[in-house]
N, C-alpha and C positions, 0 to 999 in steps of 0.2 A: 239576758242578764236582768233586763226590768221587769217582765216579767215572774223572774223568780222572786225579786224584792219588792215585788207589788203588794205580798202578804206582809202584813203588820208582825209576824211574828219573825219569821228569816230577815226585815229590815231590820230588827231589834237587835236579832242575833248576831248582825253583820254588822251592827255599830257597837258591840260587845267586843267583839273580835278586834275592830280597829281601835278601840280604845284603850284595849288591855296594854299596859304599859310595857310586858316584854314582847307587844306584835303578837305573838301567839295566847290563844285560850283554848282551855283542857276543856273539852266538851261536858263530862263529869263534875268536874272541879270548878269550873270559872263561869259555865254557860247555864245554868239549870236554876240557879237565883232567881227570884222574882217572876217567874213561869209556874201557871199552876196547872203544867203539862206532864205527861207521863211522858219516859225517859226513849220509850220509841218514837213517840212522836216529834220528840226536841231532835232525833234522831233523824229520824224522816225529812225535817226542816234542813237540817245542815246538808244531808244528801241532796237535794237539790241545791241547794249555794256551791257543793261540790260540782255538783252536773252541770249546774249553767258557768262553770269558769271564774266563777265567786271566790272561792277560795279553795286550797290545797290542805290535806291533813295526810297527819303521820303517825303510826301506831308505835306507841311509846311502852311496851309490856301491855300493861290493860289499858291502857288510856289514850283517848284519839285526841291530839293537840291540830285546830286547826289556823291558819292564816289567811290574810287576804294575797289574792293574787294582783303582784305590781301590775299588770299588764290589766287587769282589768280593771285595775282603780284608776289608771290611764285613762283607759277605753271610757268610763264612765266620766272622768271627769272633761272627757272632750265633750261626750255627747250636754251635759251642761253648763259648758264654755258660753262664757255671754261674751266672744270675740267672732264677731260674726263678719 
C-alpha cells in the first residue's frame, strides 16, 4: 500500500477520493481536475490504488466510481499510530 502511494500523483488521487463528500469519486467526473494527464494514464494510477487494496470501484454504465477501502485506511492508519 505505501508503495503505491509513494507517487505524488495516486497520493493526490487517494486524497481526492477520501474527500469527496459522498465517499465515492467518478474517475471521469471528480478525478481528472487539476491533472495535466491523459485519461489512461489517470487510469493506470487508480489501477494500482485498486491492486494494492487502496480502493474498490464500480462500473456505473460508463463511469467507474471509485472508494476507499475501510480496511485499508485501518491498516494505514495503524501503520502511522504514534501509540506505541
Amino acid at each position: 500500500m505505501l508503495k503505491a502511494l509513494a507517487d505524488p500523483v495516486r497520493l493526490r488521487l487517494m486524497s481526492m477520493v477520501l474527500s469527496h463528500e459522498s465517499g465515492e469519486a467518478c474517475a471521469m467526473c471528480d478525478l481528472t481536475e487539476g491533472f495535466d494527464l491523459s485519461q489512461s494514464t489517470l487510469s493506470h494510477h487508480l489501477k494500482i490504488l485498486h491492486d494494492a487494496g487502496l480502493v474498490d470501484r464500480e462500473k456505473r454504465g460508463v463511469w467507474v466510481y471509485y472508494k476507499a477501502r475501510p480496511d485499508a485506511m485501518t491498516a494505514l492508519r495503524t501503520v502511522f499510530s504514534t501509540d506505541l
